[in-house]
C-alpha angles and dihedrals in degrees: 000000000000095000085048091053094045083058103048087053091054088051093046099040096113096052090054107040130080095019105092104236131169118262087238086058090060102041089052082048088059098042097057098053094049103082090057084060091065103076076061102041103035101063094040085054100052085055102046095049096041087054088049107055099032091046090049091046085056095042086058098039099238089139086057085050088054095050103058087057097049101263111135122200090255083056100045092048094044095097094046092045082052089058100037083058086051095042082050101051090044087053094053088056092037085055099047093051119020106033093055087046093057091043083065108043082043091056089043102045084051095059106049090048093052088063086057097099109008076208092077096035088064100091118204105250100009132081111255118198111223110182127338103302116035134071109188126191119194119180082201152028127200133187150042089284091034090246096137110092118177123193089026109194113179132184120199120203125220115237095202078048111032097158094066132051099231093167123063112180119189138203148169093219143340156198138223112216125172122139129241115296091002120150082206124076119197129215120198120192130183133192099014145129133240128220128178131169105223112235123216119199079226114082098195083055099047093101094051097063121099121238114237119227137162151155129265137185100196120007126189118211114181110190121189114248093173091118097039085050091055104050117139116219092220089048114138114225120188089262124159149164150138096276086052097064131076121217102286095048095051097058100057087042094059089045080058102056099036086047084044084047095047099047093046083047094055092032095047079050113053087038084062092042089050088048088054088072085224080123099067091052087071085078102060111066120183114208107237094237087059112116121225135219116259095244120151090206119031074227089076089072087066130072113253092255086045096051089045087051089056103041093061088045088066093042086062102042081046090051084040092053098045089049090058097039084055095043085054103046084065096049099040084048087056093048089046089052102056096042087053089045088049095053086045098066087040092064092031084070092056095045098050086070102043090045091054080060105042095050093049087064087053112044089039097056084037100062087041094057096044090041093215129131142174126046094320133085099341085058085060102041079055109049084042086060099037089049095052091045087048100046097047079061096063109049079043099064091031082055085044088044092073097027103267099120126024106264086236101057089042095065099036089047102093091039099050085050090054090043086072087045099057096040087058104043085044084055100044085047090050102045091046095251140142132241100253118006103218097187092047083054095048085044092058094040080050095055097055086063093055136198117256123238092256086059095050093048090050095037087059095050086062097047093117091060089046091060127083126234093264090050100054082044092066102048093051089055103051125093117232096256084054090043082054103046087046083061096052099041112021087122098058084042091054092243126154126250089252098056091056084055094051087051096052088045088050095049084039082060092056098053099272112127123193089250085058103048088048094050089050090048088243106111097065139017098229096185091049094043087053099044087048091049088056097034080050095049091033082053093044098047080042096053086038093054076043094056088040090056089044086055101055094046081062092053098050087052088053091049086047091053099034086051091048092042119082098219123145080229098051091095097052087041096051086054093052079059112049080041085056089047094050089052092038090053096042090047082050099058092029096063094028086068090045096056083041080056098044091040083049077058098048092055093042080055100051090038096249133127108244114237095241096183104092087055093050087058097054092056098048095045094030124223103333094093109041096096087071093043101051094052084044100047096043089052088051093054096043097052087050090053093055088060103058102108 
């Protein structure tokens, strides 16, 4: 929160200094903005701190404590998983009513302080309003206080006329002068020039009347700052936006703004159907047994002045019509905008709570696996995930802001791609495994370079030198019925395939040769061997569909930054994308009816009926859901396998 703080006042610094403010001013400043910093904080946080301590609690093998006295990592993170639900539950509420409390006493209280001193409300470059009845433009200020001003355009209002700028003053430069506790600032220009349209009372005489203008060397302009003078710092001005309402609020106001779209939609319609002129030709109905004359145009009815005539009468309502199209695409853009903006912060209240979740259950099995507390390491694996979570959010809501994206999925992108992360990383920490297994990777290069025959022949006559000391052991200590029952079912015990060989030369020993074990059904568990082929093609087509979702999430992400990043190839890059997303989709659902036909397999082989409904739903409701199926679906399988006698 501090670092956050430290940033807002850096960002706001020229809204605060130079203004002399009271230090209370700027404490309740900072007070107010502080609740909006907590959708940032707040997450970032939960994953900093989740990282430290597990990690630390590795580090100093206090999990391997808790293990030795029964206490699993489920176990030992069940009362903090308890508080992060309540934190997160705390947060949605804290979202929905405080935050959008403070977002209204902070743009209040910015606008009130910005009327302090009118010498810091006039902008370089811009035109600044001071009072009722002056805009004033400077190209540049000058001055300890700010009070020279050079290039000096100023536009007066009318107060019999407030709505035009009917005065334009000009200078080369300027100075502010008021004294000390004055209600009146004066502004003091030199070497300019005055112009002034000349207003008459009579409309229909408005373009006869002449314009003033004239020269000066030194001008002097008071203007009343009575009511800037007297401005209160609690005052409440009509202020409001999206960030300002809670829940309830929002949703009506989003009702608002789609029923106000449509409407302007219909209405801006039918006014352009009615300016075509299609609507007169309703009235003139031929009869269908009329004969008509044999034109090529409907112009040749006309005389050539007359179809000149016409032709540049619907030049015009063409360039008309263009005009107005252009005029409303930007309107209708605005008005896109902030409904998609408002729906936005609606779904933003709802995601603050799940992300402090999920990200619990990213930032806790992750310090367990890399066994690292304190600042270090675990401080930069943090900030390097939350800013990846945070900054897929926001190309994702700048791509919702002008209708690229749904405003939904915008805002529950970064969170659904952590959601996969954190299941996995809760599953490696619980199953005492590593991030990434580098000899299980080497094994299976290894195996698509595979032995030849020779090298297994001669790798099983050496199984005995392969075994440890508590595997040959155990071979030497087993009966026969038990030996057998080692070669039949080594795979459902967890045993090697070695030590399935040693069994068989140790019953071969004892007069037992491989025809006769297979005679005797005791070489091999046929129903267990068939129901692991299919439960092994049913787990390769799943991690492959797994591998496919994971792929069109990338390609999404690569649609949302192409889309945010101005680049001559974005277009062709964007379309390499949505043509990425097409193939990823279509392998999903490809190899995801496959492993439902290989896991179909699997129960035909064990005699039961499968439970088809999971995969009914994914059809129905697409690929956001496979991640759950696959893990689902794989712990089904193998539970089934362990009870095959």
């Amino acid at each position: 929160m501090f670092i956050f703080v430290l940033q807002t006042i850096w960002l706001y610094i020229s809204e605060l200094a130079g203004k002399d403010l009271d230090v209370w001013i700027i404490l309740k400043f900072l007070w107010y903005v502080s609740p909006r910093l907590i959708p940032l904080v707040l997450p970032l946080t939960i994953l900093v701190t989740s990282l430290m301590v597990f990690g630390s609690f590795a580090e100093k093998y206090e999990f391997a404590a808790m293990k030795s006295t029964g206490i699993s990592l489920q176990r030992a993170m069940g009362g903090v998983i308890g508080f992060i639900v309540v934190l997160s539950i705390t947060a949605f509420f804290f979202a929905n009513s405080v935050i959008p409390y403070s977002e209204y006493k902070w743009q209040n209280l910015r606008r009130n302080i910005s009327q302090f001193q009118p010498s810091m409300v006039i902008s370089e470059g811009q035109f600044s309003q001071i009072g009722e009845l002056f805009n004033i433009k400077v190209e540049e200020k000058s001055g300890d206080r700010g009070q020279f001003l050079k290039d000096v355009v100023i536009h007066k209002k009318n107060e019999a006329k407030p709505n035009g700028n009917f005065t334009v003053i000009i200078a080369n430069n300027g100075e502010l002068a008021s004294q000390e506790g004055s209600n009146t600032l004066s502004l003091i220009l030199n070497e300019g020039n005055y112009y002034e349209e000349i207003q008459s009372n009579k409309p229909g005489q408005q373009k006869g009347e002449p314009f003033a203008k004239s020269y000066f060397e030194e001008y002097a302009i008071n203007i009343d700052l009575t009511e800037l003078n007297n401005q209160d710092i609690d005052k409440e001005n009509n202020l409001n936006n999206q960030n300002m309402y809670n829940i309830s609020e929002l949703h009506v106001e989003i009702d608002s703004l789609s029923k106000s779209y449509s409407t302007d939609i219909q209405s801006y319609t039918k006014n352009m159907y009615y300016r075509s002129g299609v609507e007169k030709f309703k009235e003139n109905n031929i009869s269908d047994t009329a004969k008509l004359p044999a034109i090529n145009s409907i112009l040749e009815i006309y005389k050539p002045a007359q179809q000149l005539q016409i032709i540049k009468l619907a030049l015009n309502n063409a360039k008309g019509t263009l005009q107005t199209v252009d005029a409303k695409k930007v309107e209708f853009k605005n008005k896109t905008k902030r409904l998609n903006k408002t729906e936005i912060a609606l779904h933003e209240k709802y995601a603050l709570g799940v992300a402090c979740i999920i990200l619990f259950f990213v930032g806790a099995p992750l310090g367990a696996i890399i066994r690292k507390g304190g600042m270090g390491l675990p401080m930069v694996v943090a900030i390097l995930l939350f800013l990846t979570y945070h900054f897929i959010g926001i190309f994702a809501k700048n791509s919702a802001e002008d209708g690229t994206m749904h405003p939904f999925i915008a805002t529950w992108l970064s969170t659904a791609i952590m959601f996969p992360l954190s299941i996995w990383l809760t599953y490696r920490a619980t199953t005492d495994q590593g991030i990434f297994d580098f000899d299980s990777f080497m094994q299976r290069i290894g195996r698509l370079f595979g032995k030849k025959p020779s090298e297994e022949i001669a790798e099983k006559e050496e199984i005995s030198i392969l075994l440890t000391q508590q595997e040959k052991a155990l071979i030497l200590s087993r009966t026969e019925t038990q030996l057998k029952d080692i070669v039949k079912n080594y795979r459902q015990y967890g045993y090697s395939e070695e030590v399935r060989n040693a069994a068989l030369q140790q019953l071969s020993l004892k007069g037992y040769s491989e025809m006769e074990l297979k005679m005797s059904g005791d070489f091999e568990n046929r129903e267990y061997s068939s129901a692991l082929q299919s439960f092994k093609e049913s787990s390769s087509f799943s991690k492959k569909a797994l591998v496919a979702y994971f792929a069109s999430i990338i390609s999404v992400l690569g649609m949302i930054l192409f889309n945010n990043i101005d680049l001559t190839m974005s277009e062709t890059l964007k379309l390499i994308s949505q043509i990425g997303q097409i193939i990823s989709l279509v392998a999903l659902y490809v190899f995801a009816i496959k492993s439902l036909l290989s896991s179909s397999k699997f129960y035909k082989v064990l005699g039961k009926d499968q439970d088809t409904g999971a995969w009914i739903i994914f059809m129905l409701l697409g690929p956001v859901i496979y991640v759950f199926l696959h893990f689902n679906h794989i712990k089904k399988m193998k539970e089934e396998l362990q009870m095959i006698n």
